[in-house]
C-alpha positions as CSV (number, residue, x, y, z in Angstrom):
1,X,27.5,20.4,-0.2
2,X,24.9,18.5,-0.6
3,X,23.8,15.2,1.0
4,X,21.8,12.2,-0.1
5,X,20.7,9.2,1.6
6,X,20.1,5.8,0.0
7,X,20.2,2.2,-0.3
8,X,23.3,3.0,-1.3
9,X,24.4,5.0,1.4
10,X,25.2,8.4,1.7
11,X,26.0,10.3,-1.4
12,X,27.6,13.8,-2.0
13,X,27.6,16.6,-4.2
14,X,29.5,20.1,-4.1
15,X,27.0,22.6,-5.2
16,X,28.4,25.6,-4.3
17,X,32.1,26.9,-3.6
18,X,32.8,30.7,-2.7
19,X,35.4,32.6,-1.3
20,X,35.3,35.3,1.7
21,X,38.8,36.4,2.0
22,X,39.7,38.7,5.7
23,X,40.0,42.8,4.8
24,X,41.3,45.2,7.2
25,X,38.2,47.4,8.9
26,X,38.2,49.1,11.8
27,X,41.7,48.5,13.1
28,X,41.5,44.5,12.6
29,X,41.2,42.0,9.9
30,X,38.3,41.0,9.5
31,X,35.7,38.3,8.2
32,X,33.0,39.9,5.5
33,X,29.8,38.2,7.3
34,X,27.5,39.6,4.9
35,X,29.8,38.0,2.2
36,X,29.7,34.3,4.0
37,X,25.5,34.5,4.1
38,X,25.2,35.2,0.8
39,X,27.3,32.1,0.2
40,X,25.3,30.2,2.0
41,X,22.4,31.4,0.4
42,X,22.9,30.5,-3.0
43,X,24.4,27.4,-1.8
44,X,21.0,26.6,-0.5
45,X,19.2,28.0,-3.7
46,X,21.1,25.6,-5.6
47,X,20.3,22.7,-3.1
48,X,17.2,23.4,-4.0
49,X,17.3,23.1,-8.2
50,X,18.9,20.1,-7.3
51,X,16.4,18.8,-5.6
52,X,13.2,20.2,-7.0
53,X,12.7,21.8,-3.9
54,X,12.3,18.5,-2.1
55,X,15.2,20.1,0.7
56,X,14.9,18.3,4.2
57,X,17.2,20.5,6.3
58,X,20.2,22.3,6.1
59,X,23.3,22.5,8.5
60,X,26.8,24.8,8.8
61,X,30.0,24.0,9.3
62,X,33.4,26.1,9.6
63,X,36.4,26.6,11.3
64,X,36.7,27.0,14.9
65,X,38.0,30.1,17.4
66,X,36.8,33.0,16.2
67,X,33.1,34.7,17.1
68,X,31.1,37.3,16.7
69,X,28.4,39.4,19.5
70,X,25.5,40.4,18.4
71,X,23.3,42.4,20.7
72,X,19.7,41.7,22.5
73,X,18.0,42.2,19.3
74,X,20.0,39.6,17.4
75,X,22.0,42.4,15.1
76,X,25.6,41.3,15.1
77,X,27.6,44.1,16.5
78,X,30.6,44.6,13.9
79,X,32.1,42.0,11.4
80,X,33.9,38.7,13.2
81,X,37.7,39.4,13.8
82,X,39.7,36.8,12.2
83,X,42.2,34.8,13.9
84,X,45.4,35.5,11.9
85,X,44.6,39.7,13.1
86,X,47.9,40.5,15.2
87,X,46.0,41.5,18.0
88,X,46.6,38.4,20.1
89,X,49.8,38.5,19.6
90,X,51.5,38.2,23.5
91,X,47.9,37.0,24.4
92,X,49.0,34.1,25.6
93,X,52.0,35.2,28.1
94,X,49.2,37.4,29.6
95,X,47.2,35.0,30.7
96,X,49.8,33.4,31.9
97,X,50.9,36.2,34.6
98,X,47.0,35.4,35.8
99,X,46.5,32.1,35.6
100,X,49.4,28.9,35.0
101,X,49.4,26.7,32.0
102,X,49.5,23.3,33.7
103,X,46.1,24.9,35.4
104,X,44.1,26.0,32.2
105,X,45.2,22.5,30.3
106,X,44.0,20.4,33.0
107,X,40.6,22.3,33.2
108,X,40.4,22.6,29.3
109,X,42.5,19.8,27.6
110,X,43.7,22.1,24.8
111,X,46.7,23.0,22.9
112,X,47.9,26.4,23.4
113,X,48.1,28.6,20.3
114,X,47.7,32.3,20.7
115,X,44.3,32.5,18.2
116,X,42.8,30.4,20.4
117,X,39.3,32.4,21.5
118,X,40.5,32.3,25.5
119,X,43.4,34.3,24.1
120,X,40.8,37.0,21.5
121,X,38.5,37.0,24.0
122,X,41.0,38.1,26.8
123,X,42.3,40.7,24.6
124,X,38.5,41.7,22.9
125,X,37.5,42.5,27.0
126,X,41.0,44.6,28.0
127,X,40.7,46.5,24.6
128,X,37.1,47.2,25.4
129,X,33.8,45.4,24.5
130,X,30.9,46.9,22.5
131,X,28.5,48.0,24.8
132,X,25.5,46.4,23.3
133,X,27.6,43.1,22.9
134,X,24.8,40.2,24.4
135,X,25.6,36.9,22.8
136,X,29.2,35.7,21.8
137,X,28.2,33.0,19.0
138,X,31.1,31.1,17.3
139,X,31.0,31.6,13.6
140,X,28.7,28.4,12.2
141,X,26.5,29.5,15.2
142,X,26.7,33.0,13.8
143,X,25.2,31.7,10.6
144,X,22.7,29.4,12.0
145,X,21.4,32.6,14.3
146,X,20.9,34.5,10.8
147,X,19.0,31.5,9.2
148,X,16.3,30.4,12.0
149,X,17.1,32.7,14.7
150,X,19.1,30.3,17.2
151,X,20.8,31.3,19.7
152,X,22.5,28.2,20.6
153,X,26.1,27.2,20.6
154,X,27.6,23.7,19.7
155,X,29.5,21.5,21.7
156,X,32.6,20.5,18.8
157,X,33.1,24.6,18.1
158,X,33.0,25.4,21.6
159,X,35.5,22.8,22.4
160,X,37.6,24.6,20.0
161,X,37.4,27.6,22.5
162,X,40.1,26.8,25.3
163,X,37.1,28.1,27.7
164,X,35.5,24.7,27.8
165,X,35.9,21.9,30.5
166,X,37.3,19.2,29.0
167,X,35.5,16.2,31.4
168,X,32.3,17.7,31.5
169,X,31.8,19.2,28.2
170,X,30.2,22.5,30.0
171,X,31.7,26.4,29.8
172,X,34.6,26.3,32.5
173,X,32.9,29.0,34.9
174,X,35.6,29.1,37.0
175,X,38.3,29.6,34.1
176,X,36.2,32.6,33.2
177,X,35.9,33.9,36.9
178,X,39.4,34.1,37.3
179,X,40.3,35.6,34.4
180,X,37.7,38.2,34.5
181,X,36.0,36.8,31.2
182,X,32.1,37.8,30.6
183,X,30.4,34.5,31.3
184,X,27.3,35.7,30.6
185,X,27.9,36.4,27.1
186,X,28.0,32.6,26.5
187,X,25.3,30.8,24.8
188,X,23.6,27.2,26.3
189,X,25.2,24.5,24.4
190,X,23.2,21.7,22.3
191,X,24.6,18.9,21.0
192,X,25.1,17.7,17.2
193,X,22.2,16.9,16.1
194,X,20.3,19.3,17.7
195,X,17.4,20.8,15.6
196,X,17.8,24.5,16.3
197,X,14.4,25.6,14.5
198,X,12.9,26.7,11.0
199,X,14.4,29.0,8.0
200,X,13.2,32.0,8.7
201,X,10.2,33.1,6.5
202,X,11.8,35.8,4.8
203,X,14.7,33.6,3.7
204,X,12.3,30.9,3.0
205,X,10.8,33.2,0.4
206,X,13.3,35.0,-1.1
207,X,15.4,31.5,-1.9
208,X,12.1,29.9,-2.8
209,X,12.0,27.1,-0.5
210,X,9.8,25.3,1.3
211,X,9.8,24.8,5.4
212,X,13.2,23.7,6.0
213,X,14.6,22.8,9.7
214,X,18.1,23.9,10.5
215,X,19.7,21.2,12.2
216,X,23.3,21.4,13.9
217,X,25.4,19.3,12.6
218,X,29.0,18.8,14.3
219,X,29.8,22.3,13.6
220,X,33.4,22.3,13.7
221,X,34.8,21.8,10.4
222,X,37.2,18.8,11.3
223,X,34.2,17.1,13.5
224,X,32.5,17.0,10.5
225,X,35.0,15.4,8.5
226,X,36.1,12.7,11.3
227,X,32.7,12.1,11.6
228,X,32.5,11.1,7.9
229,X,35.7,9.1,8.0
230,X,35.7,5.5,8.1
231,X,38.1,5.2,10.6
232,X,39.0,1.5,12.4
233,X,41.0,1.2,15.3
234,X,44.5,2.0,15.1
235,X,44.1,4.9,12.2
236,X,44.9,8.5,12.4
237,X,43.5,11.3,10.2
238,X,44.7,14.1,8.8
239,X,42.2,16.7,7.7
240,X,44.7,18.3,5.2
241,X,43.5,22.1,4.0
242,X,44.4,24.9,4.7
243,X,45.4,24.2,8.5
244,X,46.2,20.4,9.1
245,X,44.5,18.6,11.8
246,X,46.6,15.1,12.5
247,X,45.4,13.3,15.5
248,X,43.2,10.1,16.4
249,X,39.6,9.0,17.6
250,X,38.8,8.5,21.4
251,X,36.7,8.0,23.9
252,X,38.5,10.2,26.9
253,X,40.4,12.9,26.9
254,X,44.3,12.3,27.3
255,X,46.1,14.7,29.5
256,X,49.0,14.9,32.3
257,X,51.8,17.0,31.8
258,X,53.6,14.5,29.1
259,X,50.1,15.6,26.5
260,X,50.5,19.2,27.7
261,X,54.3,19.6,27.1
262,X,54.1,17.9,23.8
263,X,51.2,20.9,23.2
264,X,48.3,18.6,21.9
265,X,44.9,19.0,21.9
266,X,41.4,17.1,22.9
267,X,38.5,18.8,21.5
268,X,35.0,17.4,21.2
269,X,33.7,15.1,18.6
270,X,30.3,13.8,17.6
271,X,28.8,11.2,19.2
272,X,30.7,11.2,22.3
273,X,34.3,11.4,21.0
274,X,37.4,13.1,22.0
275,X,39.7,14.0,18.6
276,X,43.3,14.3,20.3
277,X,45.2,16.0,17.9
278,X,47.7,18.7,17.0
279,X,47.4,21.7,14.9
280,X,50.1,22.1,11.8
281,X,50.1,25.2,9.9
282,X,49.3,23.0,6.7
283,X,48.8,24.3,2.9
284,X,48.1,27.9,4.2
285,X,52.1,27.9,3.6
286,X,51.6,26.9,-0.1
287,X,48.4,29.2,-0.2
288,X,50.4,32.3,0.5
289,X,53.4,31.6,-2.0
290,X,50.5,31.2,-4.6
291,X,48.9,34.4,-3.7
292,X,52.0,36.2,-3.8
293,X,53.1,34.7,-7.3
294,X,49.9,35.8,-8.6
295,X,50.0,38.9,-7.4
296,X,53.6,39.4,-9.2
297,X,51.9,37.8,-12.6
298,X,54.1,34.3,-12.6
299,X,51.4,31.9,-10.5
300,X,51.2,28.6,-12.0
301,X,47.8,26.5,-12.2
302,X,48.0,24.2,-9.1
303,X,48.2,21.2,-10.4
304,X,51.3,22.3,-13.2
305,X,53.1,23.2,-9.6
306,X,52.7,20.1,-8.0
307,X,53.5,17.8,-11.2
308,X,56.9,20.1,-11.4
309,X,57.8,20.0,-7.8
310,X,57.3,16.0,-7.9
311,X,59.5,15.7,-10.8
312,X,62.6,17.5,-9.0
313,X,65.6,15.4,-8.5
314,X,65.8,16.0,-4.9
315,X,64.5,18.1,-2.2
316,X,66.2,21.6,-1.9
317,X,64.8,21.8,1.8
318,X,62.7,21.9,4.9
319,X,61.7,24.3,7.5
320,X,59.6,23.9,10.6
321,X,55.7,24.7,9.6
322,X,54.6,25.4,12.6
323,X,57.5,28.2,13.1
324,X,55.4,31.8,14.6
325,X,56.7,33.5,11.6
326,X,54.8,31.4,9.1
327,X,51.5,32.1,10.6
328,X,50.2,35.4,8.9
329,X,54.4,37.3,7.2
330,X,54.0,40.0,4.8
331,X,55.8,37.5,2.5
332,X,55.5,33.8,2.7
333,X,58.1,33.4,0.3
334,X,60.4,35.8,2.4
335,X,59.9,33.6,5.8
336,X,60.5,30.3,3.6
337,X,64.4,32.3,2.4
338,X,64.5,33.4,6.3
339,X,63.8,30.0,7.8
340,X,66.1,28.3,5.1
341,X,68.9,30.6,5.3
342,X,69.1,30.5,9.6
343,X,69.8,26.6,9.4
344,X,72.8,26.9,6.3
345,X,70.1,25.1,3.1
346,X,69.8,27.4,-0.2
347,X,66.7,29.6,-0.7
348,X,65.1,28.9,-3.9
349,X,63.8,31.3,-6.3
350,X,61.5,28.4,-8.4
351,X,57.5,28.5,-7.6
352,X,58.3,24.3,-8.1
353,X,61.2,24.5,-5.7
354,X,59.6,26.2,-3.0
355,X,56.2,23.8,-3.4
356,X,58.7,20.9,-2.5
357,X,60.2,22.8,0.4
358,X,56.7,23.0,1.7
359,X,55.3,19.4,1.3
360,X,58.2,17.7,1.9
361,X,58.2,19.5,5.6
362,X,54.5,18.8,6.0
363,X,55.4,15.4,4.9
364,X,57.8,15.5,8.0
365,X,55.9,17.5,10.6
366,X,52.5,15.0,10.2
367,X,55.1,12.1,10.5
368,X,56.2,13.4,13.7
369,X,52.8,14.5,14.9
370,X,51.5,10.3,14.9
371,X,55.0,9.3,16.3
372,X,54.5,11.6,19.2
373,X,50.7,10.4,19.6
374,X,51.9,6.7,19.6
375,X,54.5,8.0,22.0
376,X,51.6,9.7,24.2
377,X,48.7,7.4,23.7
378,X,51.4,4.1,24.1
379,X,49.3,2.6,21.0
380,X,50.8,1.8,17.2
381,X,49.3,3.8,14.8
382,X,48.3,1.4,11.7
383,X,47.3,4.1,8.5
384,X,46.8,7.3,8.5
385,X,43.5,8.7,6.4
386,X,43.8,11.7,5.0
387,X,40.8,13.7,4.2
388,X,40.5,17.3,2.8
389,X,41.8,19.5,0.1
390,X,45.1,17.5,0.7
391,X,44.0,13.9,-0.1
392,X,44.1,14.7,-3.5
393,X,47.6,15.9,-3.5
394,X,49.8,12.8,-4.5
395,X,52.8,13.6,-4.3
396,X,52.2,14.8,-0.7
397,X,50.5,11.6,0.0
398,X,53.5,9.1,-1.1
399,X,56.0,11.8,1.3
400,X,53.5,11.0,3.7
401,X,54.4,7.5,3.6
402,X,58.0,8.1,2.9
403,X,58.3,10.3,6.2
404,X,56.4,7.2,8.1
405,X,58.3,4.4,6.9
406,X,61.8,6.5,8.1
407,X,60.4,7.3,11.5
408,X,59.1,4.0,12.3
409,X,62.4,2.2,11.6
410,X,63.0,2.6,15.6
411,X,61.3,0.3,17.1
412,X,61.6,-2.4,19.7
413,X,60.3,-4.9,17.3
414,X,62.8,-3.7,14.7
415,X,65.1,-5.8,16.9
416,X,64.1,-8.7,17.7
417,X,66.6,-11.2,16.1
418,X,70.1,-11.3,16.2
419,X,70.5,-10.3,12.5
420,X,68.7,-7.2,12.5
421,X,70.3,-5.6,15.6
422,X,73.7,-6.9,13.9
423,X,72.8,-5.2,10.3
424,X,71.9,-1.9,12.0
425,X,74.9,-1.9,14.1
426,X,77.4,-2.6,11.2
427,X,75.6,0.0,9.2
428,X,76.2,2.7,11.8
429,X,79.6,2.0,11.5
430,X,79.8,2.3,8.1
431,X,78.6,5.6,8.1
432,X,80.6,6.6,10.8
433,X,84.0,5.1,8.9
434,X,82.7,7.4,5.7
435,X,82.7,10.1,7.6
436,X,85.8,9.2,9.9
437,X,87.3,9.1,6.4
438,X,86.1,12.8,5.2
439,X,84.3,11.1,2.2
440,X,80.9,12.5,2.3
441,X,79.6,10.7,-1.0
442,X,80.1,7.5,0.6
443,X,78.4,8.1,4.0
444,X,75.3,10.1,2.1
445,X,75.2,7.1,-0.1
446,X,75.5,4.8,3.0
447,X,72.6,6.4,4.4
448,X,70.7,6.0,1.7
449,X,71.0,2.2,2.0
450,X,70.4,2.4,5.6
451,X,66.6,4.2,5.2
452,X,63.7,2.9,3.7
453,X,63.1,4.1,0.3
454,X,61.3,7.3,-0.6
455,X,61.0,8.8,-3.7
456,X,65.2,9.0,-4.3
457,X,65.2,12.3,-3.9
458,X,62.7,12.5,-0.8
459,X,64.8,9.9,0.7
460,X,67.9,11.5,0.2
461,X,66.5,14.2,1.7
462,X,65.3,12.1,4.7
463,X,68.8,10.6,5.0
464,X,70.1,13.7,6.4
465,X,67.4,15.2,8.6
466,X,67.9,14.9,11.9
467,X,66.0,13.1,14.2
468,X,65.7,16.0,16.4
469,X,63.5,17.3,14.1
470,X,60.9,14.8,15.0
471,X,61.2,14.9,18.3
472,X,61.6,18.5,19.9
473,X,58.8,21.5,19.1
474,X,60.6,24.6,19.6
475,X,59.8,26.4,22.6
476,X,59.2,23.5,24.6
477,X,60.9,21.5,26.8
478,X,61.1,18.4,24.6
């Protein structure tokens, strides 16, 4: 991506987009690094046609979590494990025997999801570090290190880490102390911002460019994209791709065991800024169907999918997308049936069918996410922005709304006058009459009157999804 700076403001231009899917190697699946630099490289080759070489610096973003070690030399030691590798799975009871939840939240401020790099770390040490291992360096750090030679880590990745203290923005020593975690692998932190040094001369020559500083920018992926929201008070974002991100801008972390049961998250933002937020499992769920329709020879183009599962008459379902099993099946389209078929809907067999399933429970889920942050933070969400792959996706953008308008119907201010507490009763009763009377058409279509409008089918949907399913993450408390 490349960025321009004007009168106008600040312009931008995709250059360069490349693909480094996760191969098994050496018992674990596995990031290709060597694939990811030369990405980066010809991304910056092409920055520099565009620009007639006239490149001022240059800056890397990613996801957060995973790492890799390189030793005292600078050599990274083996390929990054990625975070959807089964090896953490259990990690997180484990730590648990050692250590107590309510402890590591109130030190660290973070959700609890077993990829989180307390949870691959943990396991990386009782499976047996590399011997030569001397630096742990999160991934965008990794690439940085290969570009000028930093050694540095940044503060919005590390705070992705679960091994960071949430007040003071420093490693957590004590956290590592007590679990028995290598401290010393960990490298200083800088801020975004930071200029972390020069393209190496090699690299400057083979790409053809002229001295160029490497600068860290917020190197978490969704820092950099809240950063770049124009956010006003009272908005949420969603940074929709292949995880969702739905949470809201502060200045202070939230916590107390109300944040931690409800399993949200406080990492660090630029310029000063807590992002509390929760993790959904997002289009990866649509990704996977795609990949497996491909793979069988019947994958339609993208945007043929979404027109047809926008012009169904009515939704044939929803699961929970942030159900364990979704998170890396053999077959997506399998857990889909599974989840479907445990709680009595029909499993499709249409790639347009099961592309509704999945947006119209995203639609849900992200609903659900801000009504439990309003719930949390004890402030009205006004919008939501949505940024990412996602925000071009409109049908999952008017669901969006659909989902919002249904859940905000509850509200004390939905009640302030006689006449609206009197409709809402005498509508309840209808409903309950209809289905009193055994005559299901008439409470469904009762229903529908009583819930705002969707698309008809969305809101049919809506009509009969209970509101359990907004309020209650499995495996919580509530």
């Amino acid at each position: 991506m490349l960025g321009r700076v004007s009168g106008a403001g600040l312009e931008l231009q995709e250059l360069h987009r490349f693909h480094y899917p996760p191969a098994s190697a050496a018992g674990h699946l596995r990031w290709p690094f060597a694939a990811i630099l030369e990405g980066v490289e010809t991304g910056l080759a092409r920055a520099r046609e565009a620009t007639a070489g006239q490149l001022e610096s240059a800056g890397v973003c990613s996801w957060g979590v995973d790492y890799g070690l390189v030793d005292e030399t600078g050599r990274l030691v083996e390929d990054p494990i990625a975070y959807r590798d089964h090896r953490t799975d259990g990690a997180i009871e484990r730590v648990l025997e050692r250590l107590p939840r309510s402890e590591i939240f109130a030190r660290t401020g973070l959700q609890f999801l077993q990829f989180n790099t307390l949870f691959q770390l943990d396991v990386h040490v009782r499976a047996g570090l590399p011997k030569d291992a001397r630096r742990l360096l999160m991934i965008p750090d990794l690439v940085h290190h290969a570009l000028c030679g930093s050694l540095s880590g940044e503060y919005t990745n590390a705070s992705t880490t679960q091994l960071l203290d949430v007040q003071s923005g420093k490693w957590a020593d004590e956290l590592f102390a007590r679990l028995g975690l290598p401290r010393g692998l960990m490298p200083e932190l800088v801020e975004p911002g930071t200029a972390l040094g020069e393209l190496r001369p090699a690299l400057r020559q083979k790409l053809g460019l002229r001295p160029l500083r490497v600068i860290a920018p917020p190197t978490h992926d969704t820092a950099s994209a809240v950063a770049g929201t124009p956010l006003e008070p009272g908005w949420a974002y969603l940074s929709s791709g292949t995880w969702s991100l739905v949470g809201v801008e502060r200045h202070s972390p939230l916590l107390g065991d109300d944040v931690a049961r409800a399993n949200f998250t406080n990492e660090g933002g630029a310029f000063g800024t807590i992002r509390l937020l929760k993790n959904v499992m997002g289009l990866w769920l649509l990704e996977s169907c795609r990949r497996e329709w491909e793979t069988a020879g019947r994958a339609p183009e993208l945007e043929a999918l979404l027109q047809a599962a926008a012009a169904l008459d009515r939704s044939p379902g929803a699961v929970f997308p942030d159900d364990p099993r979704f998170f890396n099946p053999e077959s997506m389209t399998g857990a889909l049936r599974a989840a479907l078929g445990e709680t009595g809907q029909a499993a499709p067999d249409d790639p347009a069918a099961f592309a509704r399933v999945v947006l119209d429970s995203l639609a849900l889920r992200y609903a659900s996410v801000v009504r439990t942050i309003e719930s949390l933070s004890g402030e009205t969400v006004r919008g939501i922005h949505v940024v990412g792959g996602g925000c071009r996706n409109e049908y999952l953008a008017e669901q969006i709304r659909a989902a919002r308008r249904l859940i905000q119907r509850y509200r004390v201010r939905d009640f302030q006058t006689k006449v609206q507490i009197t409709r809402s009763i005498e509508d309840h009763r209808k409903i309950a009459r209809a289905i009193q009377a055994g005559d299901e058409a008439l409470a469904a279509e009762t229903m529908l009157l009583h819930v705002p409008a969707g698309t008809t089918g969305f809101s049919e949907f809506l009509a009969k999804v209970p509101m359990s399913f907004f309020e209650v993450e499995p495996g919580t408390d509530g």
